[in-house]
N, CA, C and O of each residue as an XYZ file, in Angstrom:
344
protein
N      50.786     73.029     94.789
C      50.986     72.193     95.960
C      50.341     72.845     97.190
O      49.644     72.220     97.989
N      50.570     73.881     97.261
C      50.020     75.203     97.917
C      48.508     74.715     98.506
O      48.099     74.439     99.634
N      47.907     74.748     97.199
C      46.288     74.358     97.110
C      45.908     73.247     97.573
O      45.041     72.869     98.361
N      46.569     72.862     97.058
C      46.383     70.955     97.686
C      46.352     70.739     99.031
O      45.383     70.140     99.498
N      47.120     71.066     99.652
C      47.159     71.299    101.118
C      46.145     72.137    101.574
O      45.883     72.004    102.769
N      45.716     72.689    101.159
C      44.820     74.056    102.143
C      43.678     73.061    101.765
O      43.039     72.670    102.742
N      43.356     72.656    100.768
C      41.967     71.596    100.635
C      42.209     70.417    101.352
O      41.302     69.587    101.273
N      42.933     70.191    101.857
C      43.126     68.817    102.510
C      43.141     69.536    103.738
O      42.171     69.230    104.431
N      43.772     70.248    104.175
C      43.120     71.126    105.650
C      41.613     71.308    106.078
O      40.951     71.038    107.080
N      41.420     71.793    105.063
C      39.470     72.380    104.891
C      39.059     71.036    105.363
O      38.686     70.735    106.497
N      39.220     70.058    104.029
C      38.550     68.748    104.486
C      38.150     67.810    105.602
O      37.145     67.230    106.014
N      39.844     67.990    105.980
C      39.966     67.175    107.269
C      40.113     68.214    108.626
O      40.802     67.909    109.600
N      39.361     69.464    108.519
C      39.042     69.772    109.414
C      37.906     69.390    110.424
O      37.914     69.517    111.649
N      37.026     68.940    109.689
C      35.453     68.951    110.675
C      35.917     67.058    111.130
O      35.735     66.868    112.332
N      36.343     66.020    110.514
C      36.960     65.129    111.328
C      37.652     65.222    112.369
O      37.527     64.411    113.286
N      38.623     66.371    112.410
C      39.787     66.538    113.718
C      38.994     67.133    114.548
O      39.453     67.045    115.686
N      37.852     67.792    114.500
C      37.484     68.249    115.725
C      37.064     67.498    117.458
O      37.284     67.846    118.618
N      36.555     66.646    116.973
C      36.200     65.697    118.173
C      37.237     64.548    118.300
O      37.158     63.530    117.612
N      38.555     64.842    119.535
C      39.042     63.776    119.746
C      38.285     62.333    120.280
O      37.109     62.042    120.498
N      39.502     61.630    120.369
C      38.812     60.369    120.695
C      38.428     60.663    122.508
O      37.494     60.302    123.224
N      39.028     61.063    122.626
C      38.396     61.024    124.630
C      36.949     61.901    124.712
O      36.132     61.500    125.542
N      36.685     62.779    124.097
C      36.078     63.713    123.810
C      34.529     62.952    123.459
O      33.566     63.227    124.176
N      34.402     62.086    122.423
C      33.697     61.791    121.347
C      32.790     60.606    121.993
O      31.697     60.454    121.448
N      33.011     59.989    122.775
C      32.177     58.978    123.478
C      32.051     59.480    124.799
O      32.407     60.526    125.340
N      31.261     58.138    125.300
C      31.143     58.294    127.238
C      32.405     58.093    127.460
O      33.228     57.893    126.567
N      32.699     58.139    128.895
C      33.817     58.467    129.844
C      33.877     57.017    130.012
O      34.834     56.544    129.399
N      33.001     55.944    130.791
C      33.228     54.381    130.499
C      33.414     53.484    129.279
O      33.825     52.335    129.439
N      33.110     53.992    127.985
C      33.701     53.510    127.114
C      35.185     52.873    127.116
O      36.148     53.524    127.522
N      35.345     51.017    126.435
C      36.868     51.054    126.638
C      37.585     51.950    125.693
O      38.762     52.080    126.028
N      37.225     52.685    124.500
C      37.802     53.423    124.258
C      38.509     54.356    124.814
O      39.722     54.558    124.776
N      37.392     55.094    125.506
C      37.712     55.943    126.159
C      38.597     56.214    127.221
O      39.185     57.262    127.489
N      38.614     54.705    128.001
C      39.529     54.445    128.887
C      41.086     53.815    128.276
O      41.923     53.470    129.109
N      41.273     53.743    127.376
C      42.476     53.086    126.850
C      43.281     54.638    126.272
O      44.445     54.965    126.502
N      42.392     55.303    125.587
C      43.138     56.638    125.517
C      43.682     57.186    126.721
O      44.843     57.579    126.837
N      43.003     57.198    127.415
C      43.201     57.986    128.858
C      44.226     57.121    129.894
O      44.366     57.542    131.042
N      44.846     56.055    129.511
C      45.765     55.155    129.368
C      46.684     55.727    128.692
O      47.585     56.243    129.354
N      46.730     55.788    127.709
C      47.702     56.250    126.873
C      48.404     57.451    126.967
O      49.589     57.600    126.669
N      47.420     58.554    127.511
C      47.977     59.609    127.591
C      48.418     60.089    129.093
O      48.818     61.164    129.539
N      48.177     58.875    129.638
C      48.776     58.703    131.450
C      50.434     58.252    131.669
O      51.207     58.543    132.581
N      50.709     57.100    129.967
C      51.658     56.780    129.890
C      52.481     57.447    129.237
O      53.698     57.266    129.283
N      51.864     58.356    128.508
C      52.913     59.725    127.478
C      53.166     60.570    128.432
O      54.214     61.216    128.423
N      52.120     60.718    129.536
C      52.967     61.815    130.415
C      54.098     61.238    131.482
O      55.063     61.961    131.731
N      54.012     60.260    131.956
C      55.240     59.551    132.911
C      55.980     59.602    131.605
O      56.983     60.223    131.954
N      56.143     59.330    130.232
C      57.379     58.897    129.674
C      57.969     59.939    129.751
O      58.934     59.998    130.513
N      57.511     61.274    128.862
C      57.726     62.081    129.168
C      58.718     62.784    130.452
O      59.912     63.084    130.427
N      57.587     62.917    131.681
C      58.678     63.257    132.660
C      59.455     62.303    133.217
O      60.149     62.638    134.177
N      59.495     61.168    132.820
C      61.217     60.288    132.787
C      61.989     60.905    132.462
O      62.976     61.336    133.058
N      61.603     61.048    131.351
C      62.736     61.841    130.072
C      63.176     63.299    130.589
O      64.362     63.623    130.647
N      62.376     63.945    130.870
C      62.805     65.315    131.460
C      63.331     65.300    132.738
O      64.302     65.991    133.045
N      62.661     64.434    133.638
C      63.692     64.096    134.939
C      65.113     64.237    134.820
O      65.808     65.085    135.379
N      65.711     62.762    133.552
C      66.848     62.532    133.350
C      67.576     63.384    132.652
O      68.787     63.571    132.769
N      66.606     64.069    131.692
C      67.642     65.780    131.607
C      68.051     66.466    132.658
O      69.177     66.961    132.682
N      67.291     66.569    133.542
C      67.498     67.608    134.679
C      68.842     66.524    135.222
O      70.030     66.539    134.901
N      68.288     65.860    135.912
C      69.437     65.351    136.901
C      70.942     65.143    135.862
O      71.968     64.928    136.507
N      71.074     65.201    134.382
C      72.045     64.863    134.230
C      72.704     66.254    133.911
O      73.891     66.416    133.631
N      71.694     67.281    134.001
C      72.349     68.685    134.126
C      72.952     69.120    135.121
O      74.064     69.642    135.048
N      72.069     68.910    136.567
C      72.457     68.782    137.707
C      73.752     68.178    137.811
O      74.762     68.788    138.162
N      73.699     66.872    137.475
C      75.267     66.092    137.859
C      76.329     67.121    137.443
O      77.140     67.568    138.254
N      76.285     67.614    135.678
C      76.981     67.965    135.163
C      77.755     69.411    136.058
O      78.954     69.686    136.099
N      76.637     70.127    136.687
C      77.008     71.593    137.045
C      77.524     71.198    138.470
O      78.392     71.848    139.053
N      76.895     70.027    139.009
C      77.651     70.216    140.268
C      79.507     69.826    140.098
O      80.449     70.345    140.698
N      79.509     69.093    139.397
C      80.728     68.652    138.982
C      81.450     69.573    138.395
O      82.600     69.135    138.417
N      81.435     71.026    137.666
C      81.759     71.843    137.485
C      82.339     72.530    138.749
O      83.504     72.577    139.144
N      81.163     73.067    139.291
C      81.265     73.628    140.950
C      81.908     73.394    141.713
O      82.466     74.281    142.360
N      82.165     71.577    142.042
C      83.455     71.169    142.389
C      84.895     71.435    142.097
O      85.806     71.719    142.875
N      84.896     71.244    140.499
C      86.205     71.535    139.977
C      86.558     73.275    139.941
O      87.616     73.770    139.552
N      85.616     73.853    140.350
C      86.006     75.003    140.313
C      86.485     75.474    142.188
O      87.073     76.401    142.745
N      85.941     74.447    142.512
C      85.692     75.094    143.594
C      87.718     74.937    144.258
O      88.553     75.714    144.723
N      87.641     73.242    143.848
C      88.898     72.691    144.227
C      90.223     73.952    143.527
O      91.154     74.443    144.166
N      89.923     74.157    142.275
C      90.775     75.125    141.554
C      91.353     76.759    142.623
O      92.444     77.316    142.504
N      90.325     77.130    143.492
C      90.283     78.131    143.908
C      91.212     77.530    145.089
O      92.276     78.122    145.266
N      90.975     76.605    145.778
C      91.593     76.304    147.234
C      92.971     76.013    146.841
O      93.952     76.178    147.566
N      92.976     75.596    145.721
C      94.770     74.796    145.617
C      95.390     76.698    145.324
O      96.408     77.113    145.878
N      94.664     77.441    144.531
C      95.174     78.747    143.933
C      95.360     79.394    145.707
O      96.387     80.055    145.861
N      94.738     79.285    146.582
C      94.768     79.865    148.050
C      95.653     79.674    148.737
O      95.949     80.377    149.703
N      96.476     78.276    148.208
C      97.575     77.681    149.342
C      98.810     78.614    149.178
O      99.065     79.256    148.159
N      99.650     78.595    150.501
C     100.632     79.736    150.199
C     101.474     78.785    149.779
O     101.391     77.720    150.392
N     102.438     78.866    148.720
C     103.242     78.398    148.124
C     104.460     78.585    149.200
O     104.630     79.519    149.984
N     105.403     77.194    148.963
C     106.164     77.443    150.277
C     107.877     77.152    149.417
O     107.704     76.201    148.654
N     109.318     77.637    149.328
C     110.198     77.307    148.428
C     110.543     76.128    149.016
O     110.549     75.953    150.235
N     110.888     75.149    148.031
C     112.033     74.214    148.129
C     113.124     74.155    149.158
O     114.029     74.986    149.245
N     112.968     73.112    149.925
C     114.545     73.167    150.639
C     115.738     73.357    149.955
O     115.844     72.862    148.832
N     116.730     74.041    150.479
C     117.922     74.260    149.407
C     117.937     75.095    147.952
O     118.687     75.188    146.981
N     116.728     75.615    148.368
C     116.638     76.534    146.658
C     116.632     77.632    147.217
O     115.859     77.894    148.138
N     117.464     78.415    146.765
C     117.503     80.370    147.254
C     117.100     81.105    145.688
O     117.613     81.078    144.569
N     116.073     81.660    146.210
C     115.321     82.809    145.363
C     116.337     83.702    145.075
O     116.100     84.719    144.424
């Protein structure tokens, strides 16, 4: 199986060399529809990574908060009960 693969590598090496943007003129519609394509893989892309970030962001600030609130309530001086003797 090994073999099989490494000859199918060899083979279809000298095809993979020249992409399609690469391989014609620059006005070609080919050429321009790739270059399309890979205008729209990169916005999808950083959509996608945007909305990681910001939903990391949300996540940590919301942490930060709850930590933060945790510390101020732990700060308050505790005061006794009316009518309760320590």
């Amino acid at each position: 199986m090994k073999h099989l693969v490494l000859s199918f590598m060899l083979a279809a090496s000298q095809a993979a060399l020249a992409c399609a943007t690469c391989s014609g003129p620059a006005d070609a519609p080919q050429s321009q529809g790739m270059n399309a394509a890979i205008l729209t893989l990169f916005c999808v892309l950083g959509a996608v990574g945007l909305t990681v970030l910001g939903f990391v962001g949300a996540v940590a600030w919301r942490v930060a908060q709850h930590h933060a609130s945790e510390l101020a309530e732990a700060a308050l001086p505790t005061q006794p009960l009316a009518g309760v003797e320590s």
